[in-house]
C-alpha positions in Angstrom: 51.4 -84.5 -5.8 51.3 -80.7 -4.5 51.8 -81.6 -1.3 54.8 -83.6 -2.2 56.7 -81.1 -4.1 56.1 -78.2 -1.3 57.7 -80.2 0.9 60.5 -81.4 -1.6 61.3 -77.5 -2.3 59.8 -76.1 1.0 60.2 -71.8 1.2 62.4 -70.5 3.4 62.6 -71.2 7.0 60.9 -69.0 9.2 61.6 -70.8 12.3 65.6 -70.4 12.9 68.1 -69.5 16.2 67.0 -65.8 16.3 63.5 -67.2 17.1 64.1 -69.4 20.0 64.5 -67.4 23.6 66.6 -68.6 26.6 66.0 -71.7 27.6 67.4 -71.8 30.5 66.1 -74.1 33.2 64.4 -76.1 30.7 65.4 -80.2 30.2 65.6 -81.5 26.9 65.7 -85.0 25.7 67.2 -85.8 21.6 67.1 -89.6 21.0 69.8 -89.6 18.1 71.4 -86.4 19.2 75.0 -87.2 18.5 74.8 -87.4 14.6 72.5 -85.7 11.7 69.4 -83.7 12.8 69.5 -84.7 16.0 73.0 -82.8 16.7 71.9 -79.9 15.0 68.7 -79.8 17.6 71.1 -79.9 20.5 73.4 -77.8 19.3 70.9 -74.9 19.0 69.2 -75.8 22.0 72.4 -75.6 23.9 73.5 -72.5 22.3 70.1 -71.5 23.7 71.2 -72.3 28.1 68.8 -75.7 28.1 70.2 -78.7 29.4 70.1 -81.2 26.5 70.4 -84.8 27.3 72.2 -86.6 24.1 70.6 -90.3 24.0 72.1 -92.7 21.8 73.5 -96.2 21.1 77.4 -95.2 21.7 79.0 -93.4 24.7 82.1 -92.4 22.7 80.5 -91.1 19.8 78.1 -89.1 22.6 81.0 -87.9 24.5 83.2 -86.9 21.7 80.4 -85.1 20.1 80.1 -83.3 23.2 83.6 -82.3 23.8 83.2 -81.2 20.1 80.5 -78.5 20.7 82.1 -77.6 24.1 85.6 -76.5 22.1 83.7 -75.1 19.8 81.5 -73.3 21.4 83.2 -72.2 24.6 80.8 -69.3 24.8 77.6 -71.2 25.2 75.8 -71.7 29.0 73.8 -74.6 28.1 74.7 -78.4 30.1 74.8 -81.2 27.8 74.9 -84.6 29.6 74.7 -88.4 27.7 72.0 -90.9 28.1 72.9 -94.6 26.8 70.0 -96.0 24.9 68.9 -98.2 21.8 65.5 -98.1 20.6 66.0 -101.6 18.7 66.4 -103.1 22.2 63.3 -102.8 24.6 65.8 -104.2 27.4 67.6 -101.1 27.1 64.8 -98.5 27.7 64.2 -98.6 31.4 68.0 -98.3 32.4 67.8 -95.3 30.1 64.8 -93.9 31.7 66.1 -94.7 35.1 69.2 -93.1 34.7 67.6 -89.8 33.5 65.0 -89.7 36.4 67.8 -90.1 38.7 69.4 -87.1 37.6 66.1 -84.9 36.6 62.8 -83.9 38.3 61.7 -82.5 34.9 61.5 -82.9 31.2 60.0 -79.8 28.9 60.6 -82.0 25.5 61.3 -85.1 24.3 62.2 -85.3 20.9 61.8 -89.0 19.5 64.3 -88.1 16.8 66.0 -91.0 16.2 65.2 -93.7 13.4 66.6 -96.2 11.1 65.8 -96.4 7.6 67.7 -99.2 6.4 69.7 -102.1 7.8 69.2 -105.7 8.9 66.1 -107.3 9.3 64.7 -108.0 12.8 65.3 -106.7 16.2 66.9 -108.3 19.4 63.3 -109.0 20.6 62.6 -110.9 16.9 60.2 -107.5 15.1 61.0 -105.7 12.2 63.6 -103.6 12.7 62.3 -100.1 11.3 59.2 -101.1 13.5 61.4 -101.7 16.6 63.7 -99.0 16.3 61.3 -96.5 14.9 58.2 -96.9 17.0 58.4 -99.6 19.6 61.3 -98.1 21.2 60.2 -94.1 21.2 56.6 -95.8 22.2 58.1 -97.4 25.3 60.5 -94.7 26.4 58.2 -92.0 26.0 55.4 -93.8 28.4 58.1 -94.1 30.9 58.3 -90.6 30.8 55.0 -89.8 31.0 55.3 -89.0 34.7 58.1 -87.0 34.9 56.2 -84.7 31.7 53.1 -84.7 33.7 54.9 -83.0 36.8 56.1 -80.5 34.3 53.1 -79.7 33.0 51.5 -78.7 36.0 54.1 -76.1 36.6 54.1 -74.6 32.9 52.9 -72.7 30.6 50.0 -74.5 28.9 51.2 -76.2 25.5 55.2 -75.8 26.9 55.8 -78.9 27.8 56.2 -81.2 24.3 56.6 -84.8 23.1 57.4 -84.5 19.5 57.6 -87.9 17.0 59.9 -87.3 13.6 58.4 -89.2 10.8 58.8 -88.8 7.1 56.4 -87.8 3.9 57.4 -91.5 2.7 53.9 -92.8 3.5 52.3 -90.4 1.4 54.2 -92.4 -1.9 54.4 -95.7 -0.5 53.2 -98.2 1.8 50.5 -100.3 3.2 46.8 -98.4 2.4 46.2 -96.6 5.6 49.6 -96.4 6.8 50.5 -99.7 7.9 49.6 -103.4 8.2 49.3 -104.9 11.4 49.3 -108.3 9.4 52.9 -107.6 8.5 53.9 -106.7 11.9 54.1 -110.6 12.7 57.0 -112.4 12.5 57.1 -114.4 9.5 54.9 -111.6 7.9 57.3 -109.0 7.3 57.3 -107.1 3.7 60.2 -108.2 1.8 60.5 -104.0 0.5 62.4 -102.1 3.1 60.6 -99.2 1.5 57.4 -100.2 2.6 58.7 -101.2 5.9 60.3 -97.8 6.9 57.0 -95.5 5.5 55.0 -98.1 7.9 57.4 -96.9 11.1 56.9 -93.4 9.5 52.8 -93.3 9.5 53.0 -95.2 13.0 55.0 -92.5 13.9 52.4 -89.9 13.2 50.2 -92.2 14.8 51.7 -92.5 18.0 51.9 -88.8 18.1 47.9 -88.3 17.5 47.0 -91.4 19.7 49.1 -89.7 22.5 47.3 -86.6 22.2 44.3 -87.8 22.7 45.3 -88.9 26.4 47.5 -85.8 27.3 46.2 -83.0 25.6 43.6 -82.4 28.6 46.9 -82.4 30.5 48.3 -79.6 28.7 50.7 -81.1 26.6 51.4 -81.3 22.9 52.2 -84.5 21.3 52.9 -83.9 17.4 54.9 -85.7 13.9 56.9 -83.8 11.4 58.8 -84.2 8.8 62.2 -82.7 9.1 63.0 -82.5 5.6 64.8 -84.8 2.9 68.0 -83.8 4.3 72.1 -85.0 3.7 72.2 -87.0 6.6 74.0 -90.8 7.1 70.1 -92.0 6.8 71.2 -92.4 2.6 74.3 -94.3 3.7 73.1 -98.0 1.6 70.7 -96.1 -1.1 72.4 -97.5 -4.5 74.0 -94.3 -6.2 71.6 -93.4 -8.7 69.0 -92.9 -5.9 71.0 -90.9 -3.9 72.2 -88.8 -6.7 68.6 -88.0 -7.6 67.6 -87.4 -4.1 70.4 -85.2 -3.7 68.4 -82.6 -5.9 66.3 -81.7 -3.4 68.3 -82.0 -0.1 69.1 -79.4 1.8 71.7 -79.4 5.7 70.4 -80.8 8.3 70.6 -77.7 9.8 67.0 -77.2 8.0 65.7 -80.4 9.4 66.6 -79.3 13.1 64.3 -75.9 12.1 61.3 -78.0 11.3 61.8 -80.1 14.4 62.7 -76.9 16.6 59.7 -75.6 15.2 57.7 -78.8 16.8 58.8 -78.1 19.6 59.1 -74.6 20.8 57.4 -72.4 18.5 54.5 -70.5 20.3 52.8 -70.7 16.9 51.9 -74.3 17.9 48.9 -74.6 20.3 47.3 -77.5 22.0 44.7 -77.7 20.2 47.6 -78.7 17.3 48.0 -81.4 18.7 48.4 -85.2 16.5 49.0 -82.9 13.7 51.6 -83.4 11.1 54.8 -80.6 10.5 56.3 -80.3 7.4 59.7 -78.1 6.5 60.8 -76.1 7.9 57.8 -75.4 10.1 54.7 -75.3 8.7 51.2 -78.1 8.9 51.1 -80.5 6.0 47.9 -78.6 3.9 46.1 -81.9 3.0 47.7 -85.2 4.2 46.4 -88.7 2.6 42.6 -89.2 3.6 43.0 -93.3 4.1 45.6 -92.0 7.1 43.3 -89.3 8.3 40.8 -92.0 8.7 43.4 -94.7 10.4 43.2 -91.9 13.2 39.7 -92.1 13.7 38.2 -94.3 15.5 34.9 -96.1 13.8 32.8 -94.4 15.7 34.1 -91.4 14.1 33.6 -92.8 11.1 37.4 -93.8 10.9 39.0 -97.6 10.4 40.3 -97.3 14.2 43.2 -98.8 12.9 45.7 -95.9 14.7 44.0 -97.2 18.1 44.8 -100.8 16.9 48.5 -99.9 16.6 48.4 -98.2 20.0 47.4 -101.5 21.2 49.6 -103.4 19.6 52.6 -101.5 20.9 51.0 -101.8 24.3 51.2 -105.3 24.2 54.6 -105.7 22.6 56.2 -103.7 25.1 54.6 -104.3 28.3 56.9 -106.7 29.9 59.9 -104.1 29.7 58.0 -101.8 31.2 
């Protein structure tokens, strides 16, 4: 319960805009960058001379949002360009990625930022949808990155180059034990509690992010999850009223959230050797996380269940032939 209520009233950020340097000549990638956290993340990162690449669903909201910061912040050297994308569509992740690797030789982050919490019920290719949108789709684009974060590895500063998952401290009060079910990850199988369905996207977001370091951390690069926050964002946009009102107790601006995922992803504080851990607001390692999800992210050998491996797999195999 500790842990829950440090991140519910987290101390003050220690991680803001007077902590990030230039970052000029540096390519970033927000999936969900036109709205919430997301826009707050490029926002500072422009603000900051990096070329932010704003990937969502909708090319006018991406535009307008960028003609918004430009006349607002006519002072500001950074590039912001638009990448057309959505995660609950596999078909739609290659075009994306092909698009971006025609116009870039390098990529110094990728922030999987974007996520649905609520919503319909299955995805164009027939999974649950918080699955889809949540982990299939980041899982997918981010391996069809790999290359290009590779070749900017080799010519940065160890730990520089990032890949940074956002999940939530939902799985820590509900869900499957361990995470998530790959039983309820068949059609036909899914959990009737939206609840349960989003914390499962939220620990297989953590696990992607610790399964990922385990390839690429001899490569230099850290692959970490956090939590940016219970935050005012459109993510509350279909809670009924008197769980919004509750929750709005302990939300804070996005602004916050885009600290925590800043953090993630620039602070030298984080070293590779961090990597697969969890962040929690507004920049700081979550102090004991769940042991049943520690263990998922073992492998038996280890003495673990294996089962983070398992959804590795899984997404593997789900996602191959849009590869």
């Amino acid at each position: 319960m500790g842990t829950v209520i440090t991140q519910l009233f987290p101390p003050s950020p220690t991680f803001t805009e007077s902590n990030i340097q230039s970052q000029v000549g540096k390519v970033f990638i927000v999936t969900g960058g036109n709205s919430g956290v997301g826009l707050e993340v490029v926002k500072i990162l422009y603000s900051k001379g990096g070329t932010v690449y704003m990937a969502g669903r909708s090319a006018d909201k991406i535009n307008t949002e960028i003609a918004s910061i430009k006349l607002m912040h006519p002072g500001d050297t950074g590039t912001l360009k638009s990448l057309i994308i959505d995660l609950s569509d596999l078909t739609t992740i290659l075009p994306c990625v092909s698009s971006f690797l025609a116009q870039e030789s390098r990529l110094d982050v990728l922030f999987n930022n974007a996520g649905v919490s609520r919503g319909g019920n299955t995805s164009v290719q027939g999974h649950e949808l918080r699955m889809a949108t949540n982990c299939l789709g980041p899982f997918l684009f981010t391996k069809l990155l790999l290359p290009v974060l590779l070749r900017t590895a080799k010519s940065s500063f160890e730990a520089s180059v990032r890949v940074v998952f956002t999940s939530s401290s939902i799985f820590e009060m509900v869900g499957p034990p361990g995470g998530l079910s790959l039983a309820e990850l068949v059609p036909g199988h899914f959990s009737d509690d939206m609840n349960r369905q989003y914390s499962a996207s939220k620990a297989g977001n953590w696990f992607l992010a610790s399964e990922l370091d385990k390839r690429l951390r001899k490569d230099g690069i850290v692959c970490v999850a956090q939590s940016p926050g219970t935050l005012k964002t459109k993510g509350w946009d279909g809670v009924a009223w008197p769980a919004r009102t509750f929750a709005s107790i302990f939300m804070h601006p996005p602004k916050f959230g885009a600290y925590t995922t800043l953090w993630a992803g620039l602070s030298q504080d984080v070293k590779l050797e961090d990597g697969g851990r969890f962040g929690i607001p507004w920049g700081r390692w979550h102090p004991s996380p769940k042991k049943e999800v520690l263990a998922s992210m073992k492998t038996k050998e280890e003495g673990g269940t294996g089962l983070a491996g398992d959804f590795w797999a899984w997404c593997e195999q789900q996602t191959n032939e849009y590869a």
